[in-house]
N, CA, C, O and CB atoms as a CASP TS submission, in Angstrom:
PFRMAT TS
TARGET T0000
AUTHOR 0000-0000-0000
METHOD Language model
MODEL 1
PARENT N/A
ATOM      1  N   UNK     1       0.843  -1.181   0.000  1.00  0.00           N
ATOM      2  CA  UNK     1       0.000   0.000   0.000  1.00  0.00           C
ATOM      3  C   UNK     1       0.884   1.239   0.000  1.00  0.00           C
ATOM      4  O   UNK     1       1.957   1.286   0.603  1.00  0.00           O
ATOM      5  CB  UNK     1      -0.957   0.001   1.218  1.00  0.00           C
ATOM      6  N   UNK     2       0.395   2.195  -0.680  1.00  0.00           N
ATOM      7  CA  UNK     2       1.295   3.400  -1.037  1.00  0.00           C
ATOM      8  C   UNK     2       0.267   4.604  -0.919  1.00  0.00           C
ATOM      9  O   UNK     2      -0.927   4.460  -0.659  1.00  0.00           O
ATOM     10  CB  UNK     2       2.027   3.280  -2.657  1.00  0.00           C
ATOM     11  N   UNK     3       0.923   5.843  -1.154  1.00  0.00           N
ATOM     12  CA  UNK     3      -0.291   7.362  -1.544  1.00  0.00           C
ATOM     13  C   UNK     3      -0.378   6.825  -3.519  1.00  0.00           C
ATOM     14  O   UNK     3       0.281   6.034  -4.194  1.00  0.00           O
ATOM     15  CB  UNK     3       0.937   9.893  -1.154  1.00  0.00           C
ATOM     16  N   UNK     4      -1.280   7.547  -3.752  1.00  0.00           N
ATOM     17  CA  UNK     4      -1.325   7.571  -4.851  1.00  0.00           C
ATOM     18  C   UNK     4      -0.106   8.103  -5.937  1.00  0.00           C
ATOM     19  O   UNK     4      -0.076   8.167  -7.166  1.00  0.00           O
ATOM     20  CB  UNK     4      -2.335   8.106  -4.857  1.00  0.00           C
ATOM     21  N   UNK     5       0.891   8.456  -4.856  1.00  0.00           N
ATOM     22  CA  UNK     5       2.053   8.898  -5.876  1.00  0.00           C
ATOM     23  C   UNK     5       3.347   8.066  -5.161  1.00  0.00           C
ATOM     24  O   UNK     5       4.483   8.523  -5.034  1.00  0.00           O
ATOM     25  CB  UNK     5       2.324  10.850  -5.945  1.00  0.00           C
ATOM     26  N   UNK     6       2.829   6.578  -4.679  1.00  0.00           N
ATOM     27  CA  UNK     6       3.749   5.561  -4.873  1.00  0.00           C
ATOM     28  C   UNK     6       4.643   5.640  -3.251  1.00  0.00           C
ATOM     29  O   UNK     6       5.512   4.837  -2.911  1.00  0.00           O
ATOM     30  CB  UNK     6       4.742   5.911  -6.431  1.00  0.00           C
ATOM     31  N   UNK     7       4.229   6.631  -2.555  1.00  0.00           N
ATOM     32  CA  UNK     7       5.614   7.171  -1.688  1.00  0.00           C
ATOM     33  C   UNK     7       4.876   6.289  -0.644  1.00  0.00           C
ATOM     34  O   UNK     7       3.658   6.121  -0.705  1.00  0.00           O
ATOM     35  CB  UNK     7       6.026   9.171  -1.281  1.00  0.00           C
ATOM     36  N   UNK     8       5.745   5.670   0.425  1.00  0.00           N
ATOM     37  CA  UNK     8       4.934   4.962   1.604  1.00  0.00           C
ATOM     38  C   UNK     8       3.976   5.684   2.384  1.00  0.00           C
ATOM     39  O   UNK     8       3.837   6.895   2.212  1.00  0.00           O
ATOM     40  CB  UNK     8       5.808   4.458   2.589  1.00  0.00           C
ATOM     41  N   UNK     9       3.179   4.933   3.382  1.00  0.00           N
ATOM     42  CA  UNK     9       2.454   5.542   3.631  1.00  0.00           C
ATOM     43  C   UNK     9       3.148   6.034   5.660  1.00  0.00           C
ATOM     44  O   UNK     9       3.647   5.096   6.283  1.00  0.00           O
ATOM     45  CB  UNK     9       1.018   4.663   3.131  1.00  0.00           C
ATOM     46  N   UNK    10       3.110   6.725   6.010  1.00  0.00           N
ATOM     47  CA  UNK    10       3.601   7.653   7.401  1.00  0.00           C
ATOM     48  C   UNK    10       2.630   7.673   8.729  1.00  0.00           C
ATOM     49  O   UNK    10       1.857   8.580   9.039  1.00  0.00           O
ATOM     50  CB  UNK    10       3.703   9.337   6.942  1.00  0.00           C
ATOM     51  N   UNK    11       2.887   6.320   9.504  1.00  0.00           N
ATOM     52  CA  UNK    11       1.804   6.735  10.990  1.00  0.00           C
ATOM     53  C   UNK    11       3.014   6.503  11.927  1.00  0.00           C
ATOM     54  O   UNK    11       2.907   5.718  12.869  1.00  0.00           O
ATOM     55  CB  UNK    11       0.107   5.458  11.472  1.00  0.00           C
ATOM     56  N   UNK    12       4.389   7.303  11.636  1.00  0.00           N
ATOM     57  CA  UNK    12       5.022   7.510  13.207  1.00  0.00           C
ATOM     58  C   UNK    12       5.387   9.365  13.247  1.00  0.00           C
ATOM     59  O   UNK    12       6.419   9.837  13.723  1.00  0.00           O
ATOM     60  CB  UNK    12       6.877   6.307  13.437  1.00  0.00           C
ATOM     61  N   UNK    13       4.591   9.932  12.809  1.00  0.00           N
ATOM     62  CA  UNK    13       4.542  11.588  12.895  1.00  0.00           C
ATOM     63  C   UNK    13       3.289  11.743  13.973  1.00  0.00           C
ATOM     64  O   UNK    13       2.364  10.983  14.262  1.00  0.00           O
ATOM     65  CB  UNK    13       4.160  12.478  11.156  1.00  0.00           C
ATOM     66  N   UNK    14       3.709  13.205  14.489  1.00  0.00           N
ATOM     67  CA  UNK    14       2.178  13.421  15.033  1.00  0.00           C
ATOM     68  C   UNK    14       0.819  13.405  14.306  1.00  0.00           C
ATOM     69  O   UNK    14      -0.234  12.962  14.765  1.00  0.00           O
ATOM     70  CB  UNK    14       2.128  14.633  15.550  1.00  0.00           C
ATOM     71  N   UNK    15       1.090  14.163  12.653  1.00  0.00           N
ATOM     72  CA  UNK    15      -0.027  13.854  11.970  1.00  0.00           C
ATOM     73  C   UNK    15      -0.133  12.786  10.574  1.00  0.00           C
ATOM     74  O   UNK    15       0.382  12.747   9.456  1.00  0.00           O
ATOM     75  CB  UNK    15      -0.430  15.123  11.660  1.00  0.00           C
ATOM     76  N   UNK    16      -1.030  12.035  11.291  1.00  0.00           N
ATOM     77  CA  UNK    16      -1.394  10.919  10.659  1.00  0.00           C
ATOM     78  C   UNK    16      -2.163  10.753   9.171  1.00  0.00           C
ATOM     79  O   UNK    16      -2.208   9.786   8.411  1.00  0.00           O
ATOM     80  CB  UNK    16      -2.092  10.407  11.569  1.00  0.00           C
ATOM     81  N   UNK    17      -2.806  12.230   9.062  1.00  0.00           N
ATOM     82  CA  UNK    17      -3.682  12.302   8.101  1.00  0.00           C
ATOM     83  C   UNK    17      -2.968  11.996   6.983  1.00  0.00           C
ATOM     84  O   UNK    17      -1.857  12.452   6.712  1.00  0.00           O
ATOM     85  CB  UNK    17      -4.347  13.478   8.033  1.00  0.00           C
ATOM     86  N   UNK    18      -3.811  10.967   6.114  1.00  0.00           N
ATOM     87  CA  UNK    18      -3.273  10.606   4.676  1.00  0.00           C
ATOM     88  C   UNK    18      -4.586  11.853   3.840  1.00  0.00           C
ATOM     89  O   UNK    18      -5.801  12.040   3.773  1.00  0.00           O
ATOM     90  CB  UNK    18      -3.478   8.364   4.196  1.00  0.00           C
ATOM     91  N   UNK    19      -3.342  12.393   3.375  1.00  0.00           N
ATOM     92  CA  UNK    19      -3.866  13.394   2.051  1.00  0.00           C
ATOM     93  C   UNK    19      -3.640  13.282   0.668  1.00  0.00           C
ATOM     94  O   UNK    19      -3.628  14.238  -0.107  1.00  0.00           O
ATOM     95  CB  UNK    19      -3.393  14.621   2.145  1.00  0.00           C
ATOM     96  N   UNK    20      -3.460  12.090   0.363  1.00  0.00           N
ATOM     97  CA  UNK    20      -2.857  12.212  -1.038  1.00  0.00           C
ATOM     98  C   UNK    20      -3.484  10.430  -1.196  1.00  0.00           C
ATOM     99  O   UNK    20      -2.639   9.612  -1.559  1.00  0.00           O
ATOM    100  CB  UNK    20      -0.710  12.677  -1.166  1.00  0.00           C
ATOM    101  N   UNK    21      -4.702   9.993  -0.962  1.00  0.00           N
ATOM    102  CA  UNK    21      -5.082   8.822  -1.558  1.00  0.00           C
ATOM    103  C   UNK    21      -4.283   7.290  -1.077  1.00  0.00           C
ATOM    104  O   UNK    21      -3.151   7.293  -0.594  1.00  0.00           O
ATOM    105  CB  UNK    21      -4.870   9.155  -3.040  1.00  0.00           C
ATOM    106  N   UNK    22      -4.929   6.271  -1.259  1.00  0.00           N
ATOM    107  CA  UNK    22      -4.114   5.185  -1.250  1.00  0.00           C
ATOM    108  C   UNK    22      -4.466   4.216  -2.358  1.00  0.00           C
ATOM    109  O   UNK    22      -5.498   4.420  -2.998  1.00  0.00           O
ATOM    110  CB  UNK    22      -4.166   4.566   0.037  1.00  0.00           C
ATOM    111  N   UNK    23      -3.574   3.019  -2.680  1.00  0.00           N
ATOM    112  CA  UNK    23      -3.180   2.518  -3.819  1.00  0.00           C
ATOM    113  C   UNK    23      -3.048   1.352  -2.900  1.00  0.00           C
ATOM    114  O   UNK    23      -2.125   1.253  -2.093  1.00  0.00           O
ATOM    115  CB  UNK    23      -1.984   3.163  -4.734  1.00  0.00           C
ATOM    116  N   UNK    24      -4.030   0.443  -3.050  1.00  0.00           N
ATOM    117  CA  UNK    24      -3.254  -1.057  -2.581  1.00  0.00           C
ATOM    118  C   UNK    24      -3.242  -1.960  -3.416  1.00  0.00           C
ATOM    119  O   UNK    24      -4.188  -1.750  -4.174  1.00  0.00           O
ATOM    120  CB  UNK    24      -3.797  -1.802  -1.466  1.00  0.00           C
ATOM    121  N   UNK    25      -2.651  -2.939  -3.739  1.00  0.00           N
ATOM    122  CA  UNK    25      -2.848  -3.429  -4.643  1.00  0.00           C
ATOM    123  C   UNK    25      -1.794  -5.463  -4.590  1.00  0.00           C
ATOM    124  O   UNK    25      -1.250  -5.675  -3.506  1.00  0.00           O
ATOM    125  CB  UNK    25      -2.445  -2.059  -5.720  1.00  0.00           C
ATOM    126  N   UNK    26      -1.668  -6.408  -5.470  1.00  0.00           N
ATOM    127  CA  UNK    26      -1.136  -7.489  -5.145  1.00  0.00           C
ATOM    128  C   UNK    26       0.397  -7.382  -5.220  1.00  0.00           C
ATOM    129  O   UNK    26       1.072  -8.406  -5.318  1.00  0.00           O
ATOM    130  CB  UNK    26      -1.690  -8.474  -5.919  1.00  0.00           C
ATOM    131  N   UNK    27       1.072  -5.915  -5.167  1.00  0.00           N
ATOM    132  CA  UNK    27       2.113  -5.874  -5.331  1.00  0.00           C
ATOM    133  C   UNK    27       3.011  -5.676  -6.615  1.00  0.00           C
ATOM    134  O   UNK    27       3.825  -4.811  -6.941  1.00  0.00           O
ATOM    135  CB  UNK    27       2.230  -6.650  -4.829  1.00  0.00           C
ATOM    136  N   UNK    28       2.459  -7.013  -7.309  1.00  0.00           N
ATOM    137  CA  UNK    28       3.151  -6.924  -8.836  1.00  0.00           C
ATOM    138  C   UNK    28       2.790  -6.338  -9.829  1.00  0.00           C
ATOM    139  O   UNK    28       3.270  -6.674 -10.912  1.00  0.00           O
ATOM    140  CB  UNK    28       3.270  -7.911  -9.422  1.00  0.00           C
ATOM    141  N   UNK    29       1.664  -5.101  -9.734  1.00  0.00           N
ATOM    142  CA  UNK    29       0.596  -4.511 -10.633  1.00  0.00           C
ATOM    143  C   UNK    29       1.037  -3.171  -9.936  1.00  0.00           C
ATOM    144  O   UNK    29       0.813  -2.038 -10.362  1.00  0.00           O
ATOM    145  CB  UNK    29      -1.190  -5.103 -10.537  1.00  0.00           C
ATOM    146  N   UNK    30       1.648  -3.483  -8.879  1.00  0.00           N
ATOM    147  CA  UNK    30       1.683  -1.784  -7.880  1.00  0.00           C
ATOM    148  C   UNK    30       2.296  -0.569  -8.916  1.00  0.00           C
ATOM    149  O   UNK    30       1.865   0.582  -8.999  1.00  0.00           O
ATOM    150  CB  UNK    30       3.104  -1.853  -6.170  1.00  0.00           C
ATOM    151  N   UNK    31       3.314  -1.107  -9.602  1.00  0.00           N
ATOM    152  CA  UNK    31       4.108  -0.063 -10.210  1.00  0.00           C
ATOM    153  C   UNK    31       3.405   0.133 -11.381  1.00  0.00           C
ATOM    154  O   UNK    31       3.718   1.131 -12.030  1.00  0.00           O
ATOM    155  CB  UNK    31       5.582  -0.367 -10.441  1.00  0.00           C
ATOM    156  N   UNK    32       2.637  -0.493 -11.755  1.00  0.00           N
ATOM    157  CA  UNK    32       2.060  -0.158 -13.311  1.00  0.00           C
ATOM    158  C   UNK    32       0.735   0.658 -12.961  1.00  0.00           C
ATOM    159  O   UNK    32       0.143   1.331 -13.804  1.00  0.00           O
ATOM    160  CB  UNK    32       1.641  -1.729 -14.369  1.00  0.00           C
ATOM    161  N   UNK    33       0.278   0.517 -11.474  1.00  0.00           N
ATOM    162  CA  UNK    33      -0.825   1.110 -11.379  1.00  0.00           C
ATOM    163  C   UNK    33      -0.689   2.651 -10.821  1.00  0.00           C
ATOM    164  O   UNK    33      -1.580   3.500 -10.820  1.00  0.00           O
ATOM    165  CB  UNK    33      -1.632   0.248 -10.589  1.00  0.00           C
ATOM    166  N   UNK    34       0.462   2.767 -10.417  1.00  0.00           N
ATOM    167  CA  UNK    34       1.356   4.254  -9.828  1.00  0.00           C
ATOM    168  C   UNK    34       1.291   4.682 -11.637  1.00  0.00           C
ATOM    169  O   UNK    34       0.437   5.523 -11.918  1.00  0.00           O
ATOM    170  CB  UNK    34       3.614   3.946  -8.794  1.00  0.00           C
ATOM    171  N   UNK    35       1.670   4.441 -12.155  1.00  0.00           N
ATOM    172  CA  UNK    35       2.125   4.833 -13.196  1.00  0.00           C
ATOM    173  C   UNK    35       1.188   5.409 -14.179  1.00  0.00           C
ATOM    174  O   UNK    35       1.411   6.423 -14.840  1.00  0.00           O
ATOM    175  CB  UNK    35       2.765   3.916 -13.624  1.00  0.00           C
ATOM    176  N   UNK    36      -0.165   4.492 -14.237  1.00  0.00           N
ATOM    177  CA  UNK    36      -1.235   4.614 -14.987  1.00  0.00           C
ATOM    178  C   UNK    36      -1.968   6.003 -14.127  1.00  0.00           C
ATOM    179  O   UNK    36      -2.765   6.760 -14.681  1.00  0.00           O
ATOM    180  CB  UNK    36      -2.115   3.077 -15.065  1.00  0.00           C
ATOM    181  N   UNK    37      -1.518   6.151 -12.676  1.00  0.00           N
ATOM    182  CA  UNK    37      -2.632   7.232 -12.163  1.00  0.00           C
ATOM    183  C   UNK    37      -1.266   8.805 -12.625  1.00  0.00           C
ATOM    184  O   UNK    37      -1.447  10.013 -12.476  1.00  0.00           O
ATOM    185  CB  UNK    37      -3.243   6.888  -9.740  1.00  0.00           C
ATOM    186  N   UNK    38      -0.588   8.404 -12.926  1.00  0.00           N
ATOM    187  CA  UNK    38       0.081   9.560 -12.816  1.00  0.00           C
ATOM    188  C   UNK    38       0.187  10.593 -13.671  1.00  0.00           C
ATOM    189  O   UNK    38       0.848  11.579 -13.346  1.00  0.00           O
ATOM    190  CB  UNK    38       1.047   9.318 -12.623  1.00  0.00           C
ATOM    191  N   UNK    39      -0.722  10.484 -15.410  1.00  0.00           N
ATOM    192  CA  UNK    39      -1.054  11.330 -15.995  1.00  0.00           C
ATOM    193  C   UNK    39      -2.181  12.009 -15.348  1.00  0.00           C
ATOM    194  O   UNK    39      -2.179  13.231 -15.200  1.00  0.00           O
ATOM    195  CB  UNK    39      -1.183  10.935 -17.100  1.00  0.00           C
ATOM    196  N   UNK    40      -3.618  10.886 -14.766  1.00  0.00           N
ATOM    197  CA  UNK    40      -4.697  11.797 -14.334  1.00  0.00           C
ATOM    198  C   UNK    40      -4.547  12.577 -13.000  1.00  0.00           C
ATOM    199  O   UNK    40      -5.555  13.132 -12.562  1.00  0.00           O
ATOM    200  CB  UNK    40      -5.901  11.018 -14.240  1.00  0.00           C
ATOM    201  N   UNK    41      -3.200  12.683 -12.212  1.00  0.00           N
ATOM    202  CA  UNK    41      -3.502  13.161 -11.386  1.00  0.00           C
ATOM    203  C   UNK    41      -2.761  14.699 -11.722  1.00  0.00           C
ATOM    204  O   UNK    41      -2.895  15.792 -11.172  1.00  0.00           O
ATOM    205  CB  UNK    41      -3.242  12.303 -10.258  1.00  0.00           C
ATOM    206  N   UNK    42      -1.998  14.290 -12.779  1.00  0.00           N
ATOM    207  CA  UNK    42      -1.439  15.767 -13.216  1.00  0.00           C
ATOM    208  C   UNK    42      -2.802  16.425 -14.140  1.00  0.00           C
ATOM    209  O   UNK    42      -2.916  17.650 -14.165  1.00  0.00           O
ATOM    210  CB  UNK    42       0.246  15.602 -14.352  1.00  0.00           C
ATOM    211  N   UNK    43      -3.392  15.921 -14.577  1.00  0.00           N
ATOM    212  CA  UNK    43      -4.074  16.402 -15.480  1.00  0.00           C
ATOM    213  C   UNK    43      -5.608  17.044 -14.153  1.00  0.00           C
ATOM    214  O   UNK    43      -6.458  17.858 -14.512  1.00  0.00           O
ATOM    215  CB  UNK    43      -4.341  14.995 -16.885  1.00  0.00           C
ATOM    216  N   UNK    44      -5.573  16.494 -12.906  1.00  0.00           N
ATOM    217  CA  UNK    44      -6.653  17.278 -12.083  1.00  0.00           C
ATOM    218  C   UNK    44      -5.739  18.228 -10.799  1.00  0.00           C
ATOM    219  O   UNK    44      -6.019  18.682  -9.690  1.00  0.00           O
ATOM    220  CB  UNK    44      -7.891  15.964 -11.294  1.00  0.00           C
ATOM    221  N   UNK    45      -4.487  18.201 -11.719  1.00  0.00           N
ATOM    222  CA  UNK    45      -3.498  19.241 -10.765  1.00  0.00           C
ATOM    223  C   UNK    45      -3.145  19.040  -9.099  1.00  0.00           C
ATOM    224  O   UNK    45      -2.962  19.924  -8.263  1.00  0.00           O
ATOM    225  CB  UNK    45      -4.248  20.704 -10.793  1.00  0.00           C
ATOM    226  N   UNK    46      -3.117  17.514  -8.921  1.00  0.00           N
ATOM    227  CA  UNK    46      -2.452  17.141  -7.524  1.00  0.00           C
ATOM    228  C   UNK    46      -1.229  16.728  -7.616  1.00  0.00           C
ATOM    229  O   UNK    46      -0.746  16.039  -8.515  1.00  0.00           O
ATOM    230  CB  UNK    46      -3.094  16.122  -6.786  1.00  0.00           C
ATOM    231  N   UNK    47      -0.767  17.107  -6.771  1.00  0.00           N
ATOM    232  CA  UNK    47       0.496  17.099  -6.714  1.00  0.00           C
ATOM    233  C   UNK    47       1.114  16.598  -4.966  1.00  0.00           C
ATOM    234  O   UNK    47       0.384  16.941  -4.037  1.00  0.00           O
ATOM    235  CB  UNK    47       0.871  18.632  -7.260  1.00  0.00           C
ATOM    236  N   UNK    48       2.126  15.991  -4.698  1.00  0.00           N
ATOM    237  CA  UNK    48       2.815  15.974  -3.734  1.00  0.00           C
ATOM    238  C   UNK    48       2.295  16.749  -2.655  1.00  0.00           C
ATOM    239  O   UNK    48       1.812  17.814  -3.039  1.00  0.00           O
ATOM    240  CB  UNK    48       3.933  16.271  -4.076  1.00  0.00           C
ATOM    241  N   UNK    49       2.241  16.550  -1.424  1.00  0.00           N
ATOM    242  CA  UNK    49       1.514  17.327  -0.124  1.00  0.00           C
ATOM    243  C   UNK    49       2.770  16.493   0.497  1.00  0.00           C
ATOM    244  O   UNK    49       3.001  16.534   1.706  1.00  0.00           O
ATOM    245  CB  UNK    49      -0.491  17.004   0.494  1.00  0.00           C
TER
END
């Protein structure tokens, strides 16, 4: 499981909030599916938080 832009996901900060989506997936599809979201998320202008 990842954010939607592949980066792990962070619960040893004080804030926990996931802002940027999650992606789970069987692992071996993970990178093709990071990949496939990464035109539409430029194209609805999200970016890195």
């Amino acid at each position: 499981m990842t954010d939607l832009f592949g980066l792990p996901l962070g619960y040893n900060n004080a804030d926990v909030q996931n802002r940027n989506g999650l992606v789970a997936s069987n692992g071996a599809a993970h990178e093709i599916i990071i990949e496939n979201l990464a035109p539409l998320l430029h194209e609805f202008g999200r970016i890195r938080v």
